[in-house]
C-alpha positions as CSV (number, residue, x, y, z in Angstrom):
1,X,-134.6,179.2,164.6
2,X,-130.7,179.5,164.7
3,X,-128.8,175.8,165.6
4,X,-125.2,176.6,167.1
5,X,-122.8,174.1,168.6
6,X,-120.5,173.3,171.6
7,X,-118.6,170.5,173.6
8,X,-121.1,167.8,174.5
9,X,-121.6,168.7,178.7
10,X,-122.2,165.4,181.0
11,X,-125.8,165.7,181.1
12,X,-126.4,165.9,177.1
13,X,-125.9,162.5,176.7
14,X,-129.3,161.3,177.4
15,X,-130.5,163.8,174.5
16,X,-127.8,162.7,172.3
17,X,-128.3,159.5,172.2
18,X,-132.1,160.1,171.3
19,X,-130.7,162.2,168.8
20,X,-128.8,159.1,167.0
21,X,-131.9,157.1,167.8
22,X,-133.9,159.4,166.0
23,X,-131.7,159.5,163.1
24,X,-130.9,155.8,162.7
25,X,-133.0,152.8,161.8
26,X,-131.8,150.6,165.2
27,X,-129.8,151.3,167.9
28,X,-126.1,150.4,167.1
29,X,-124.7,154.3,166.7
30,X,-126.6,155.3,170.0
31,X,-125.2,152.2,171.5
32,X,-121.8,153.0,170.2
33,X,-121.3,156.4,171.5
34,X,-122.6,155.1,174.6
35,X,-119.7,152.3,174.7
36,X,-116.9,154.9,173.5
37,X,-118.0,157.1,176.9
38,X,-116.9,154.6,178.7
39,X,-113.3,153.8,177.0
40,X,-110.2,155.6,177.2
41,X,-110.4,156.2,173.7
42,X,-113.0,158.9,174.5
43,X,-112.1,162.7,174.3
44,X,-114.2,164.7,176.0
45,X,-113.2,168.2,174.3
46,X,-114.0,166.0,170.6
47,X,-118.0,165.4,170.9
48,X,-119.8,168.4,169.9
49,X,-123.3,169.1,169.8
50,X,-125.6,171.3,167.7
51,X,-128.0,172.9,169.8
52,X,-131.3,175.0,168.6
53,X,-132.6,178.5,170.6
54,X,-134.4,176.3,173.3
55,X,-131.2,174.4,174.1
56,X,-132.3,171.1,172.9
57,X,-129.4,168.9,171.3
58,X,-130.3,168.4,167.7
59,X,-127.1,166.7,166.3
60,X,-123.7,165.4,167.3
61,X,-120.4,164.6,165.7
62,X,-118.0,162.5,167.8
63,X,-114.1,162.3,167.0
64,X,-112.3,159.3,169.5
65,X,-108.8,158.1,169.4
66,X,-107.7,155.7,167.4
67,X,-104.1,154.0,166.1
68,X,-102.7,154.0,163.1
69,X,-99.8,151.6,162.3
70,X,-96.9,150.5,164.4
71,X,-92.9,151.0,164.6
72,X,-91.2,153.8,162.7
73,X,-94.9,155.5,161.3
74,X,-97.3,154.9,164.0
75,X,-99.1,157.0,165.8
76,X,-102.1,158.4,167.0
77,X,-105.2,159.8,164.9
78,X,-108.6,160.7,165.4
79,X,-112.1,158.6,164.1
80,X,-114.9,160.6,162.8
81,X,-118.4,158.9,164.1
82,X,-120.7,158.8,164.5
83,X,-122.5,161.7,163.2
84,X,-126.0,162.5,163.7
85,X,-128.9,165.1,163.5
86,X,-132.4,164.5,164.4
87,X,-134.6,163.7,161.6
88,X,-136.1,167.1,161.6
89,X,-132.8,169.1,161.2
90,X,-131.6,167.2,158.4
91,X,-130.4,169.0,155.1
92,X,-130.6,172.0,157.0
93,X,-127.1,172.5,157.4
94,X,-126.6,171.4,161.0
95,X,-124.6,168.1,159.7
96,X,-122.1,170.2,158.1
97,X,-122.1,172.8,161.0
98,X,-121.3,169.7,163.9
99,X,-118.4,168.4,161.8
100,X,-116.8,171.1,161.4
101,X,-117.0,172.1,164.9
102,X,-115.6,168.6,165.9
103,X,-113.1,169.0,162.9
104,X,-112.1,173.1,164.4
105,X,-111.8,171.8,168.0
106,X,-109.5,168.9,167.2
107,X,-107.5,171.3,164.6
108,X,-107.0,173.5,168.2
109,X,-106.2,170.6,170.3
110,X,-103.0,169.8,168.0
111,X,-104.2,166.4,166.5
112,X,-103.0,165.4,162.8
113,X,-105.0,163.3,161.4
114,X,-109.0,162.5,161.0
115,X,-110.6,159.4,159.1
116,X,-113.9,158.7,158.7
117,X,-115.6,156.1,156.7
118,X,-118.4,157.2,154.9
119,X,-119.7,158.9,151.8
120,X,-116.7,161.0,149.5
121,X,-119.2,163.5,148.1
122,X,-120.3,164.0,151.6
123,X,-117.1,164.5,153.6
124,X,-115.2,165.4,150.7
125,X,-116.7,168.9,151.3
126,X,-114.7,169.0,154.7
127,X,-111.5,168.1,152.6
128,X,-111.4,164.4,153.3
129,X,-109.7,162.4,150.5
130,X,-108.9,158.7,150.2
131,X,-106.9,157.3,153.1
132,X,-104.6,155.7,151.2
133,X,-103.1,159.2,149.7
134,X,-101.6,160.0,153.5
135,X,-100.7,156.0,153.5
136,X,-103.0,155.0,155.8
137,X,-105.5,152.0,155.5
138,X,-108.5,151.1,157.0
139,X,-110.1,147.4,158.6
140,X,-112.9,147.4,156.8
141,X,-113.3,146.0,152.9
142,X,-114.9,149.1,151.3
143,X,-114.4,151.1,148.3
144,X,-111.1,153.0,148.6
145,X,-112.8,155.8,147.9
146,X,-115.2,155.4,151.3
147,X,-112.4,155.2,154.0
148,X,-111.3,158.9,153.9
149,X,-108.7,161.1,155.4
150,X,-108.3,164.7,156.7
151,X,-104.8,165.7,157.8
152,X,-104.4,168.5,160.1
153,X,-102.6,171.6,160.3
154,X,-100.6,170.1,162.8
155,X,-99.8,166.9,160.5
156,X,-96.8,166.6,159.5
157,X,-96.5,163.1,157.5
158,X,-97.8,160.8,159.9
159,X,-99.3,158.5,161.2
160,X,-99.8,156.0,158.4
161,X,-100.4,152.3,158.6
162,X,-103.1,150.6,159.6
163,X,-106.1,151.9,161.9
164,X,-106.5,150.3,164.6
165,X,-110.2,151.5,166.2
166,X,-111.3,151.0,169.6
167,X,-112.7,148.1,170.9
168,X,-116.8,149.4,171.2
169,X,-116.3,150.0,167.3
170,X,-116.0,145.8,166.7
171,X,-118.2,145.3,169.8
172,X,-121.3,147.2,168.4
């Protein structure tokens, strides 16, 4: 069975949130994605689903606005997450094959910069290095290594500063 992907359409978001229910122990991602509909941080053309022969949604990667530092370096960027594929589909590929539809789609629309917090190994394969290369920081105490960016083609030495993510992220 072959998995391709596409912009998330209205009526996939009851099957994507089973999807992250599926492939997280509670409800917080589902929830999250849920939220982020439903704030102008939310870019339609940046949720992509992976979708099998029958049609059914079997992962997601979402990319939302976010903002990255203030006067003279500010701007806006893009958050990677969640990401998800139903329990099933995993370590088939279909992760990778999301993200980089998310990652090609915001490349098109002209955006700079992507960060995402999560494992290096992982998203190091989509060229996402430590933030703090492109000066840019994240909210969260981690390992420097885990908060991770991905400039653009478009990028051009900004934004950097601090991230600044939208509300549902500190709400869920």
């Amino acid at each position: 069975m072959q998995v391709t992907t596409r912009v998330e359409c209205p009526q996939d978001a009851p099957a994507t949130r089973r999807v992250h229910m599926a492939a997280f122990p509670g409800p917080d991602e589902a929830d999250l994605v849920d939220a982020l509909r439903r704030d102008p941080a939310w870019l339609p053309g940046l949720s992509v689903v992976a979708v099998d022969d029958a049609g059914l949604v079997v992962g997601h990667a979402l990319l939302t606005r976010l903002r990255v530092g203030g006067k003279g370096g500010g701007g806006d960027a893009l958050a990677l997450a969640p990401v998800a594929v139903a329990p099933e589909w995993q370590r088939r590929g279909v992760g990778e094959l999301v993200v980089r539809a998310a990652l090609s789609a915001a490349e098109e629309a002209g955006e700079k910069l992507v960060v995402v917090l999560g494992d290096p190994d992982y998203y190091g394969r989509f060229g996402f290095t430590p933030a703090g290369r492109h000066e840019v920081t994240g909210p969260f105490e981690v390992p420097e290594a885990y908060f991770q960016a991905l400039p653009l083609a478009a990028y051009d030495g900004g934004p950097r500063g601090l991230c600044r993510y939208p509300e549902p992220f500190v709400e869920v």
